[in-house]
C-alpha positions as CSV (number, residue, x, y, z in Angstrom):
1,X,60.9,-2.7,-66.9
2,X,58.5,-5.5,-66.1
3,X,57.6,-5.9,-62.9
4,X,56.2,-9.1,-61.6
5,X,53.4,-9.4,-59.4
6,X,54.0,-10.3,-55.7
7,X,52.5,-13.9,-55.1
8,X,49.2,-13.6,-53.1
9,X,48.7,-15.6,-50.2
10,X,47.2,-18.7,-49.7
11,X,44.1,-17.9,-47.9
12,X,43.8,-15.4,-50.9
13,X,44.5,-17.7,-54.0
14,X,41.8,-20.1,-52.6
15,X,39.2,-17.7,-52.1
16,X,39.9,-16.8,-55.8
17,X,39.3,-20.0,-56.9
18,X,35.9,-20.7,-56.0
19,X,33.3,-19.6,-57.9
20,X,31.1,-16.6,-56.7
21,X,32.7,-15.7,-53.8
22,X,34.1,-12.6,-53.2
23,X,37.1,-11.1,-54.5
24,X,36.8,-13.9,-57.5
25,X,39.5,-13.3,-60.5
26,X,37.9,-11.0,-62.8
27,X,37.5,-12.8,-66.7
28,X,38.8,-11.0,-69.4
29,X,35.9,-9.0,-69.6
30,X,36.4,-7.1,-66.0
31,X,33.2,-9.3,-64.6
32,X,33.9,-11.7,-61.8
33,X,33.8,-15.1,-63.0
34,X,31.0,-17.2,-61.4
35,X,28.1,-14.2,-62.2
36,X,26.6,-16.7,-65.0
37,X,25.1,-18.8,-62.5
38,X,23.7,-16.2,-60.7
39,X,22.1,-14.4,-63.7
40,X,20.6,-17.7,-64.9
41,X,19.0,-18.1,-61.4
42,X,17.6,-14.5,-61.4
43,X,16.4,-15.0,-65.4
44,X,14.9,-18.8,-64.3
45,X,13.3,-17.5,-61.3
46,X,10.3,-15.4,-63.0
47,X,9.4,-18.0,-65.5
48,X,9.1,-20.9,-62.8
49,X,7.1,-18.8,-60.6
50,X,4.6,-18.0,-63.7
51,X,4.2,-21.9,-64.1
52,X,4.1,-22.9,-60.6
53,X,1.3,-19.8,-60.3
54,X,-0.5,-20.8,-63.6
55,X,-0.4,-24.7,-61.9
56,X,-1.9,-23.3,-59.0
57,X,-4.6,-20.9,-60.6
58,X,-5.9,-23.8,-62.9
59,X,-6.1,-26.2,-60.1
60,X,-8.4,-23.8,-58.2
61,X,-6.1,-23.2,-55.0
62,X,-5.2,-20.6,-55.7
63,X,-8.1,-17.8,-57.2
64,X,-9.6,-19.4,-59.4
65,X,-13.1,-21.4,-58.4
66,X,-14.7,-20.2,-55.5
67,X,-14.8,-22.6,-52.4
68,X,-18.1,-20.9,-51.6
69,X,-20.3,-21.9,-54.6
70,X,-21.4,-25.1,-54.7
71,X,-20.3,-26.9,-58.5
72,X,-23.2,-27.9,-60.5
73,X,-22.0,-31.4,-60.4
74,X,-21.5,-31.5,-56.5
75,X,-24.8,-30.6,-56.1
76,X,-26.2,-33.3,-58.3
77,X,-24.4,-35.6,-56.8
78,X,-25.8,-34.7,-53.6
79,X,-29.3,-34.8,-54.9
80,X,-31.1,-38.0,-54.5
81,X,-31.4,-40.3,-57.2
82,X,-34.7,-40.9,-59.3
83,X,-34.9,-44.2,-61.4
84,X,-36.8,-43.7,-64.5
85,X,-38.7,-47.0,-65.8
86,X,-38.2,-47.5,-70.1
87,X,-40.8,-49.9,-71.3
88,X,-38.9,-53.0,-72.4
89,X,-37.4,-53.3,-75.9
90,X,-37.3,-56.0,-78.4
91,X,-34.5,-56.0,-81.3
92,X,-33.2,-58.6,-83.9
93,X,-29.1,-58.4,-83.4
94,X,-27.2,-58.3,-86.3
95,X,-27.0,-62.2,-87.1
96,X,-27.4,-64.7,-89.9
97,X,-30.6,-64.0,-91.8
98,X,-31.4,-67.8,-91.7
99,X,-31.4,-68.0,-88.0
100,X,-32.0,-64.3,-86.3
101,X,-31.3,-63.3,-83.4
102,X,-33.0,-61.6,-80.9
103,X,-33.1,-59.2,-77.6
104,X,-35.3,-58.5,-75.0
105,X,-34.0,-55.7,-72.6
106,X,-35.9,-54.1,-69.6
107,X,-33.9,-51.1,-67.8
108,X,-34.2,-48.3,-65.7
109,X,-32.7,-45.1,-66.2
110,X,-30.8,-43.3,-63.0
111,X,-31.3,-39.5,-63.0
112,X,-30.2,-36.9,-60.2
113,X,-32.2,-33.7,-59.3
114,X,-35.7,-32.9,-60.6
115,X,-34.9,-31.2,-63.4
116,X,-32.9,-34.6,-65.4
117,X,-35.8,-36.5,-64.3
118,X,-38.2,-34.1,-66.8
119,X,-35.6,-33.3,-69.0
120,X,-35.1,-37.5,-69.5
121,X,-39.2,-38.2,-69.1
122,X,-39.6,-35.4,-72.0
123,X,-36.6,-37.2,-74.5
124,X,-38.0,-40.4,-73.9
125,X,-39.4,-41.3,-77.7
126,X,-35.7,-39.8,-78.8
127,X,-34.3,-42.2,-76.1
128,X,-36.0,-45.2,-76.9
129,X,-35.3,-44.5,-81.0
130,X,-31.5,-44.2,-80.3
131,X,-31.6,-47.7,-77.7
132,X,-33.3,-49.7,-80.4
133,X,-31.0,-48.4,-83.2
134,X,-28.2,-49.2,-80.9
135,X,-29.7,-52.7,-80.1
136,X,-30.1,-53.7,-83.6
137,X,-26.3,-53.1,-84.6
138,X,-25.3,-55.3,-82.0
139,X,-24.1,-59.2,-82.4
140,X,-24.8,-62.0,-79.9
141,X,-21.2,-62.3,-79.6
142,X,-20.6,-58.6,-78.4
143,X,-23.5,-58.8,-75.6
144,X,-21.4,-62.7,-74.0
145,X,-20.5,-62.1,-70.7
146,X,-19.8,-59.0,-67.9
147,X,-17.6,-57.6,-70.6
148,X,-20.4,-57.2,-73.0
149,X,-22.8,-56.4,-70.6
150,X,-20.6,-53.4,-69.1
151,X,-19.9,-52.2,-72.8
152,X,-23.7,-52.3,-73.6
153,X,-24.4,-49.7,-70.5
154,X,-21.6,-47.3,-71.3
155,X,-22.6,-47.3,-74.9
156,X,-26.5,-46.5,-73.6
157,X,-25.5,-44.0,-70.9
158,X,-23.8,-42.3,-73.7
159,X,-26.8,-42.1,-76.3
160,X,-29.2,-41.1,-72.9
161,X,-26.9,-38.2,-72.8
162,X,-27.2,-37.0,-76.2
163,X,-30.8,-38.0,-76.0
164,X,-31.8,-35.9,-72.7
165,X,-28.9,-33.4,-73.5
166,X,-28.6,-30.6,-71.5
167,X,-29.6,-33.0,-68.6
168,X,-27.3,-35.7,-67.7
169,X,-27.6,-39.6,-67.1
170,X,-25.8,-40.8,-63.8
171,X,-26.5,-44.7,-65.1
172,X,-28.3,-47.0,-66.9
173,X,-29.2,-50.6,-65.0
174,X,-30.4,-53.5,-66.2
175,X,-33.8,-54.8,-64.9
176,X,-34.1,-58.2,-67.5
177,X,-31.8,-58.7,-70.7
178,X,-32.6,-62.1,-73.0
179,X,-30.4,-63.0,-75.6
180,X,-31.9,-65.7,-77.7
């Protein structure tokens, strides 16, 4: 005695055959079909909120740093500049020993706030020891043109900050530089 199943109607059979909505076939395990999707969306959910939080936290909008205090570094930059004189250096380059080489270099030291200006004028002996070093490793070649020149300053701003370290050096400019 089979019976056979009266044919739904239309309006019926195509509700059924979308996905998710209501009154969708049942799969062989008595859950509606469709419910996969929806439980990936509620397991996504948490951990894209978590990212999207922890992207927010580290980038200070949200919590993190304080709008209120002022950043160390803002305030330096605020503070006005003080350009500290070094007494002009003389180095052989790295050259042929049958002809040397030589450099003459004059610069000035740019510090902001009060306390890089002492911190600087105290490591100057240790600032001029690391220049000269510097200087004398150098070839003619490597101080031709803006190139050279701009490599030469980043390389000193670098060594002024180890030299004056905690205090920090905004920029190293060139008053005279002879290459000869």
């Amino acid at each position: 005695m089979s019976k056979k199943a009266k044919p739904a109607p239309k309006a019926d059979a195509a509700a059924a055959k979308q996905p998710g909505a209501e009154g969708a076939a049942p799969s062989e395990d008595g859950a509606p079909k469709g419910n996969g999707r929806r439980k990936l969306i509620l397991m996504a959910a948490p951990a894209v909120l978590v990212v999207a939080g922890a992207g927010l936290w580290f980038s200070g909008l949200l919590g993190g740093k304080s709008a209120a205090k002022p950043d160390a570094a803002k305030t330096e930059a605020q503070a006005a500049p003080a350009y500290i004189d070094l007494p002009e250096m003389v180095a052989n380059l790295d050259s042929d020993p049958r002809r040397p080489r030589y450099v003459k270099l004059r610069a000035r030291v740019e510090v902001r706030g009060a306390e890089n200006e002492r911190a600087v004028r105290a490591a100057m002996p240790r600032l001029q020891d690391l220049f000269q070093t510097y200087l004398r490793d150098m070839r003619a070649e490597d101080l031709r043109g803006s190139m050279g020149t701009y490599r030469l300053r980043e390389e000193l701003i670098a060594r002024a900050d180890v030299a004056a370290a905690p205090a920090h050096v905004a920029d190293v400019l060139f008053v005279e530089m002879l290459v000869q």
